[in-house]
Structure formats: C-alpha cells, structure tokens
C-alpha positions, 0 to 999 in steps of 0.5 A: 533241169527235169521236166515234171509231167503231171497228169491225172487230175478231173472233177470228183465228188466229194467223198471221192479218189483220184490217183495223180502221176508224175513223170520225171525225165532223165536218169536221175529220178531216184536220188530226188526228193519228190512232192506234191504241192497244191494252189487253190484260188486265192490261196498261196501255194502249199506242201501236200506231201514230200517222199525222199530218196529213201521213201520217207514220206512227210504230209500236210497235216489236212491230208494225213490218213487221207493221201499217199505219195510214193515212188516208181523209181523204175517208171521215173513216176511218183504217185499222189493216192488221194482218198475222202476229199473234200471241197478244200481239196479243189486246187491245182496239183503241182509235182516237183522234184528237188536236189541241191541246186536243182528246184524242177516244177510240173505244169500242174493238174487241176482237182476240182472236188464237186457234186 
C-alpha cells in the first residue's frame, strides 16, 4: 500500500481559496491514478476530482471551473487548488491513489467554508 498524507485544510470564508496537498510515499507515485474526494456530515463520500497518470483530469460537476488537480510526480504530491467556495464545499477532503488491486486513502482534511 502508499500512505496518503493530506494536509492544507482550515476555515475560509466564503468566496475563498485553500490549495490542499497530498503526499504519497514510495516510488511509484507517477503510474497512479490520483483524486480528491470529500464527506460532508450526513452526506455520503463524493469523487471531487481524479487526474491519471498521464494528467487528464476528471471534476464533479459542483466543482468544474472552481477546483484544479494536478500533480508533482517529482515531490510525490498531488494538489486540490480550490477557488469561490462556498458553505456546500464544508467537508472532510480525502486523497487517494489508485492502480489495480492497490486502493490507498489519506487521513483526510477537514474544509470548513464560513463567515
């Protein structure tokens, strides 16, 4: 398995940015496939964003033009850029990486978007 450490995560007011991180470790981070999912209270767990191997990039429909994923395969990190949020955004963040029979989850982050 890789073990995910997520970090990055706080209260922002609505209409806010927070840039969230992942750490992977080992030496196989760049043939993974990469997301971002979230869990608000009550709420089941959500795919916000996927980047592949090859840097396509997939979004939740709540999100597009809002969030950007992408990847350091140099810094075994993979970022969640996210922009304009808003109270539905409120949830515990969680990075994954995926490939095969390998299914890895972070600790997650909590995102709390408040005034």
């Amino acid at each position: 398995q890789v073990q995910l450490v997520e970090s990055g995560g706080g209260l922002v007011q609505p209409g806010g940015s927070l840039r969230l991180s992942c750490v992977a470790s080992g030496n196989i981070f760049s043939i993974l496939i990469m997301g971002w999912y979230r869990q608000a209270p009550g709420k089941q767990r959500e795919l916000v964003a996927v980047i592949s191997s090859a840097h396509s990039t997939n979004y939740v429909d709540s999100v597009k033009g809002r969030f950007t994923i992408s990847r350091d395969n140099a810094k075994n990190t993979v970022y969640l850029q996210m922009s304009s949020l808003n109270a539905d955004d409120t949830a515990i963040y969680y990075c994954s990486a995926k490939r095969g029979s390998l299914d890895s989850w972070g600790q997650g982050t909590q995102v709390t978007v408040s005034s």
